[in-house]
C-alpha positions in Angstrom: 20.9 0.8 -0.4 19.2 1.0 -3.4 22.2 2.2 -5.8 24.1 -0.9 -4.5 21.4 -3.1 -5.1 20.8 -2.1 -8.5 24.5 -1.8 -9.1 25.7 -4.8 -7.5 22.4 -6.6 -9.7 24.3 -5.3 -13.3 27.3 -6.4 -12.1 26.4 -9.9 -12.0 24.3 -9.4 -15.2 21.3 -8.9 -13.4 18.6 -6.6 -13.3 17.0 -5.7 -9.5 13.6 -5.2 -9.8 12.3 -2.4 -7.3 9.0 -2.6 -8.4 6.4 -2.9 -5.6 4.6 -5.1 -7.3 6.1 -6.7 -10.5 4.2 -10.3 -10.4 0.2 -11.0 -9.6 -0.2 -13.5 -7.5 3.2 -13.0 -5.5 4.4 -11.0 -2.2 5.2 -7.4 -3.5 8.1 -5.5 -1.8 7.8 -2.6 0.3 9.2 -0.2 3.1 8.5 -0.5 6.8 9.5 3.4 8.4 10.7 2.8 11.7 9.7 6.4 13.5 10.3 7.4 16.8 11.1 11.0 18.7 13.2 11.4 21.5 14.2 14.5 23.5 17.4 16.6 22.9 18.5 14.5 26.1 18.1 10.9 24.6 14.5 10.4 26.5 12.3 8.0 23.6 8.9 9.5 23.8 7.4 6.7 22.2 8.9 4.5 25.7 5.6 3.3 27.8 7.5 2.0 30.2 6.8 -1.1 32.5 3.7 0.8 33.8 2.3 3.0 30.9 -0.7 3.7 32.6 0.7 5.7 35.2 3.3 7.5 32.5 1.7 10.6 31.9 4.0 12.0 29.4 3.7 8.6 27.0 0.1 9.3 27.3 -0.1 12.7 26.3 2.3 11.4 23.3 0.2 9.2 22.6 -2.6 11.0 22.5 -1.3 13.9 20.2 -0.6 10.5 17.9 -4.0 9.6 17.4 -4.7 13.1 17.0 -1.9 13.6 14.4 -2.6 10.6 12.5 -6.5 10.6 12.5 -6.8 14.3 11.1 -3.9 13.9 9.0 -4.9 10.2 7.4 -5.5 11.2 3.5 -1.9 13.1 3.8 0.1 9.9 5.5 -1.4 7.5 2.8 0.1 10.3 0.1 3.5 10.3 1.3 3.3 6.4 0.4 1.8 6.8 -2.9 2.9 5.6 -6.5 1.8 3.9 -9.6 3.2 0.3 -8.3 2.3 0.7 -4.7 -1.6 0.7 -5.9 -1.2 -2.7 -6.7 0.7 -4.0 -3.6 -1.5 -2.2 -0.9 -4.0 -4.7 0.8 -2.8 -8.0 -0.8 -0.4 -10.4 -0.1 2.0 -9.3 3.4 1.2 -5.7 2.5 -1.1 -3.3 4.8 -4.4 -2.0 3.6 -4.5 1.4 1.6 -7.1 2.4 4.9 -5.2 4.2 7.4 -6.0 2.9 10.9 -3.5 2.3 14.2 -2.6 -1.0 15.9 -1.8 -0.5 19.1 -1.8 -3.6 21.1 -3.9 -5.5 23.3 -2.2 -3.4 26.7 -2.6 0.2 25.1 -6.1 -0.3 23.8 -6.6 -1.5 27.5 -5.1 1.3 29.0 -7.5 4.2 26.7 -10.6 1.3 27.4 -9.9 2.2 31.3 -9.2 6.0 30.6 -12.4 6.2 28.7 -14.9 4.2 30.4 -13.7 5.5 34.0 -11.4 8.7 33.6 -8.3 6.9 34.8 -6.2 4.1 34.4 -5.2 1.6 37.3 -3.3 -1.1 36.0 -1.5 -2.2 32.7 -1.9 -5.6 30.9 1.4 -7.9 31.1 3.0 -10.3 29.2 1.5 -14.0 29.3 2.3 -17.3 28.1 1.2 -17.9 23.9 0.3 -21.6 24.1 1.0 -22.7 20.9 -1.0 -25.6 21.1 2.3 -27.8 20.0 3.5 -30.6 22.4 7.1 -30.5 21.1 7.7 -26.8 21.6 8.0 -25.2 25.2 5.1 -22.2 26.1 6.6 -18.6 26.1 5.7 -14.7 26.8 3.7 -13.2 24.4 4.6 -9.7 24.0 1.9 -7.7 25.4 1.8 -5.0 22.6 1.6 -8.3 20.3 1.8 -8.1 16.4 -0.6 -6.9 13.2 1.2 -7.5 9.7 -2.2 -5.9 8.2 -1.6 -2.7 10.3 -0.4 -0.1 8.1 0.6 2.3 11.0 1.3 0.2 14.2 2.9 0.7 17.6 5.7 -1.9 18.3 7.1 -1.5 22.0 8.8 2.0 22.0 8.3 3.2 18.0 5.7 3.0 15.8 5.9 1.5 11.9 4.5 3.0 9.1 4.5 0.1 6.6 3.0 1.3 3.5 5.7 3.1 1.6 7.0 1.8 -1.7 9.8 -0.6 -2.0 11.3 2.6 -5.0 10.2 5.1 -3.0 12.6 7.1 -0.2 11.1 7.5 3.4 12.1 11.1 3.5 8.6 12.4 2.1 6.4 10.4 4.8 9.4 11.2 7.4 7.9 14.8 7.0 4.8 14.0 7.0 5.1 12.1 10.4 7.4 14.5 12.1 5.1 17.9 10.8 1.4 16.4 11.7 3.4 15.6 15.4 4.3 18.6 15.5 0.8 20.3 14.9 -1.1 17.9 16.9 2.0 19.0 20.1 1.5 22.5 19.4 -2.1 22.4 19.8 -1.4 20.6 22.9 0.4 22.8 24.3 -1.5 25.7 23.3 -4.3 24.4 25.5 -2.0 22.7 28.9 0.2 26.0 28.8 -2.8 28.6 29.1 -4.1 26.3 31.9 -4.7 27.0 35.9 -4.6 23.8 36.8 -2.2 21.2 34.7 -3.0 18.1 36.2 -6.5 18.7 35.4 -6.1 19.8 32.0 -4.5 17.0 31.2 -6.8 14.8 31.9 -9.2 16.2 30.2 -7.5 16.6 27.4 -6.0 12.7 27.4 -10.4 12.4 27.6 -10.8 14.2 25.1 -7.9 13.0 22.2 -8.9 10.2 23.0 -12.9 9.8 22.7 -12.5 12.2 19.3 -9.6 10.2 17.6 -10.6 6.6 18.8 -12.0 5.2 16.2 -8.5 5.2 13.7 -7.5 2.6 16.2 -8.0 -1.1 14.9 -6.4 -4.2 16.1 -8.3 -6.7 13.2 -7.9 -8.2 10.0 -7.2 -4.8 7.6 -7.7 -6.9 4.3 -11.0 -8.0 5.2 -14.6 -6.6 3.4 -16.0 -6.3 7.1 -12.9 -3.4 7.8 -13.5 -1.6 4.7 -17.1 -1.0 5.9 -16.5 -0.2 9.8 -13.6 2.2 8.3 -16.6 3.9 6.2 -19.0 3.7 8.8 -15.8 5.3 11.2 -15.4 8.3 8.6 -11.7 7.4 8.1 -10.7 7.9 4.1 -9.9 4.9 1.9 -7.9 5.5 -1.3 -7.0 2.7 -3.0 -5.4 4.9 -5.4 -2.5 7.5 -6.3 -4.8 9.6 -8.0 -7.0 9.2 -5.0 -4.4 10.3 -2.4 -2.3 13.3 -5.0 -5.2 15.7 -3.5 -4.6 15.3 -0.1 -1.7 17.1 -0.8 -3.8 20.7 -1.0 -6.5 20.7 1.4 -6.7 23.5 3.1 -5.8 21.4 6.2 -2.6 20.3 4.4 -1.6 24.0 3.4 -1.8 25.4 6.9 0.1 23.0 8.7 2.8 23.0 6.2 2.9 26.9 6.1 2.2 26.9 10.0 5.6 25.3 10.5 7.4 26.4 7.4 8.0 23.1 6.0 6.1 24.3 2.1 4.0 26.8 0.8 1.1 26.7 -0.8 2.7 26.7 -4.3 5.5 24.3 -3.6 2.1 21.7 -2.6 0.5 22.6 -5.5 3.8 22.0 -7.7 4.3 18.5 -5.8 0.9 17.4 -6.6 1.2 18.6 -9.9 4.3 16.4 -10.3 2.9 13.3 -9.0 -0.1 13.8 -11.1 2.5 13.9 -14.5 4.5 11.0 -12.8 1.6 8.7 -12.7 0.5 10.1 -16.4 3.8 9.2 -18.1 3.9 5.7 -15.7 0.9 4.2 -17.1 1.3 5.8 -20.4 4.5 3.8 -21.0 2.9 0.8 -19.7 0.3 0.7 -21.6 2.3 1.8 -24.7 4.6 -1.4 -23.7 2.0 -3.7 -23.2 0.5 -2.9 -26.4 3.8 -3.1 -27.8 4.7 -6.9 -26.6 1.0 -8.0 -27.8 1.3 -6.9 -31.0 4.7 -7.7 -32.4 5.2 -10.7 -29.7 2.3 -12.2 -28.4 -0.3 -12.6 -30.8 2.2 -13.7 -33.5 3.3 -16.6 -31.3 -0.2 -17.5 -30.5 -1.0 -17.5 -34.4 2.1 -19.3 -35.6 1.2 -22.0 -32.6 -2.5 -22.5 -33.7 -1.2 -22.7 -37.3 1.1 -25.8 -35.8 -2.3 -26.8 -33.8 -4.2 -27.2 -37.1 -1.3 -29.1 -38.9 -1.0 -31.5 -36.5 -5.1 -32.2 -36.4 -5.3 -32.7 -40.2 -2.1 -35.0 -39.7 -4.3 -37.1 -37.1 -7.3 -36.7 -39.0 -4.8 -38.4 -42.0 -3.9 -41.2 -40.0 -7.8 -42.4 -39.3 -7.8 -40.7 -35.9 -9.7 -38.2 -34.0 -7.8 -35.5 -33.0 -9.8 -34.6 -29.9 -7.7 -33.1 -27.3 -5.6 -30.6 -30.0 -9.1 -29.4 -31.3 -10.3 -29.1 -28.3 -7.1 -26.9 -27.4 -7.2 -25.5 -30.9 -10.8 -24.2 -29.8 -10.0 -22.6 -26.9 -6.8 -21.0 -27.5 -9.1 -19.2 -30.8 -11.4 -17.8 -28.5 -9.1 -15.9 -25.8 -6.9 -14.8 -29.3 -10.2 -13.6 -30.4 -11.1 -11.7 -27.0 -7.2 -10.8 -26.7 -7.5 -8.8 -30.1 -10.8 -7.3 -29.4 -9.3 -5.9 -26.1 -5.9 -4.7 -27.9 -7.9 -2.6 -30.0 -10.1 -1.0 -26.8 -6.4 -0.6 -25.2 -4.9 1.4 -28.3 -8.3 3.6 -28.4 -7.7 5.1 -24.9 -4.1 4.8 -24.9 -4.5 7.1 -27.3 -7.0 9.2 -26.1 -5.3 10.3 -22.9 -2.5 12.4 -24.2 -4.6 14.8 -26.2 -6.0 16.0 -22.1 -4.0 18.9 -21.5 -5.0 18.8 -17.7 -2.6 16.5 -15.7 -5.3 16.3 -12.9 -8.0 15.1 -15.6 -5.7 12.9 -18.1 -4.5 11.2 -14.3 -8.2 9.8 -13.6 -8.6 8.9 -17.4 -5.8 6.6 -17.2 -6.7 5.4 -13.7 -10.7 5.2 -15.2 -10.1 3.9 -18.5 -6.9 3.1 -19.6 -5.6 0.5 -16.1 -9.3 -1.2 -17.1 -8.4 -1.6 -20.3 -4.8 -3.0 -20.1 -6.3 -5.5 -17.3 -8.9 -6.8 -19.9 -6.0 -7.7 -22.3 -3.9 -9.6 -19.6 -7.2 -11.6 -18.7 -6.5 -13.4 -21.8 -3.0 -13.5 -22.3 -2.2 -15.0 -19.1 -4.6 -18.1 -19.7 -3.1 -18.1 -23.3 0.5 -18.3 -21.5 -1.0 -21.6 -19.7 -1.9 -23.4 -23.0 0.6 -22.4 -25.3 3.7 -24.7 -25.5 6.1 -22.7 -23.4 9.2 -22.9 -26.4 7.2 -20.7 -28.1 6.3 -18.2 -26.2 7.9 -14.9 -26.5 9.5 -13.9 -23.0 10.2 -16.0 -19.9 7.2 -17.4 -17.3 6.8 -16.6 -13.6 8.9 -19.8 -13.0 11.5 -18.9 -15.0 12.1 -15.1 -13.1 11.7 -16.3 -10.0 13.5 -19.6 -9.8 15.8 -19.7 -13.1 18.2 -16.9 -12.7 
């Protein structure tokens, strides 16, 4: 889908931009995985049924889910990590970079009733969503409902995993999903197949996966402050970055359950990681290289050529026996961000080129993430309130307006 998107795009004389976040301000674009496992007989695991509190084997599922995805956090947000996903996670239509679980307001019921009593009687059903508008007719709210901030969330019979990258292929956090299952099954079954008694080891161990793994359930607002602190207080990782999430890659964790079930080695981990590491290195390199690039030999000249047409027109005023107010007060201010733009252009060429002369990709990744992204964000503070006060025939490359709406 992507080839034809990109090809069909050059055919027209366009270019499609896959980029997950290519303007500030705007929706990015992303991926929503649409996973679910079904037996060898067509049976969808993931199916609650119209009574999932009494559907043991959805529950046990289920369970091993939590398990899965709570253990295995740091290593799901990996499989959706690149350089332009770390600015489209947690803004705008796009989940948080915190890994938590939406289940739904019948689910969370059902583990509320297993937990607070050791069984479950009943299930939630749908009810009417009043919508509060005389004009439109009542209807049934789906009782697993809806969470667009929910990076990982159960919808009816499968669950979503919406942070991957709208350049990135689902195959990598497809593994990921299908291996940590796995583990968190085989553990399971490791403990219900040694058992005298089935019935009752299951419902301990529905008790016990779900008191431990709990708490990477959430059903609020994922880009609020308050959820970035209960998800700290909880223990569950935040990393807001792909230098952040590149290690989760080689834990120790990580290594065994990939060698367990012969999915990668240790040094095939260790080479991926080493990859994404040079990836992100030579991403933000040419970035920053660009962005210098377009300043320099683009930018600033316009700027200087259009405060140069700025003070012409003043004296002209000033000529006339008028005061020239407005276009010195323009004149002013346009001077002071060129003057802050310049000071941060030379900051940005210092540590662009600083980073290439660290040999270790690990350590030259958190320079640029520490340094160099700061840097490049200090320039464009400037340039885009520059781009609102210059007169747009003279600026050097098309606006917002004109990519979006003037094809």
């Amino acid at each position: 889908m992507m080839q034809t998107l990109k090809r069909v795009a050059a055919q027209q004389g366009l270019v499609c931009l896959l980029h997950e976040k290519p303007f500030a301000g705007v929706n990015g674009s992303g991926k929503h995985n649409n996973w679910s496992l079904t037996t060898d007989d067509g049976i969808n695991l993931f199916d609650p049924g119209k009574r999932p509190h009494e559907n043991r084997q959805f529950l046990l599922v289920l369970a091993c889910i939590l398990k899965a995805v709570d253990t295995h956090a740091d290593l799901l947000r990996e499989s959706a990590a690149n350089v332009g996903n770390d600015l489209r996670l947690g803004v705008h239509e796009a989940p948080p970079a915190i890994i938590s679980v939406f289940l739904g307001e019948q689910l969370d019921d059902v583990i509320d009733q297993i937990l607070s009593t050791g069984d479950a009687t009943h299930s939630l059903k749908s009810h009417h969503l009043h919508t509060g508008v005389k004009t439109l007719p009542d209807f049934m709210k789906d009782a697993t409902d809806r969470n667009r901030t929910s990076p990982f969330a159960f919808t009816g019979n499968k669950f979503e995993f919406r942070m991957v990258g709208s350049r990135d292929s689902i195959a990598h956090s497809t593994v990921v999903m299908n291996t940590i299952a796995a583990e968190a099954f085989a553990d399971a079954c490791d403990i219900l197949e040694k058992a005298e008694d089935f019935n009752a080891a299951l419902h301990d161990l529905l008790i016990r996966y779900f008191s431990e793994h709990r708490k990477i359930v959430f059903s609020g607002n994922g880009y609020s402050e308050e959820w970035v602190a209960e998800a700290a207080r909880r223990g569950l990782p935040n990393l807001p970055s792909m230098v952040d999430a590149i290690p989760a890659l080689v834990t120790d964790k990580s290594i065994s359950m990939f060698e367990r079930f012969h999915v990668f080695d240790e040094a095939e981990l260790r080479s991926r990681a080493e990859i994404q590491y040079e990836t992100y290195n030579k991403a933000i390199n040419i970035e920053a290289l660009t962005m210098i690039d377009m300043t320099v030999k683009q930018i600033l000249p316009a700027v200087i050529g259009y405060t140069g047409t700025l003070s012409s027109i003043i004296q002209s005023v000033k000529a006339a026996g008028a005061t020239p107010t407005v276009q010195a007060e323009l004149l002013r201010d346009i001077s002071t961000l060129l003057n802050e733009a310049n000071g941060a252009i030379r900051i940005l060429k210092k540590v662009a080129a600083e980073a290439p002369t660290i040999e270790d990709n690990e350590t030259r990744a958190h320079y640029y993430h520490d340094y160099v992204i700061p840097a490049m964000e200090a320039l464009r503070r400037p340039i885009d309130r520059l781009e609102m006060l210059v007169d747009k025939e003279v600026w050097p490359m098309p606006s917002y307006g004109d990519l979006i709406f003037e094809v």
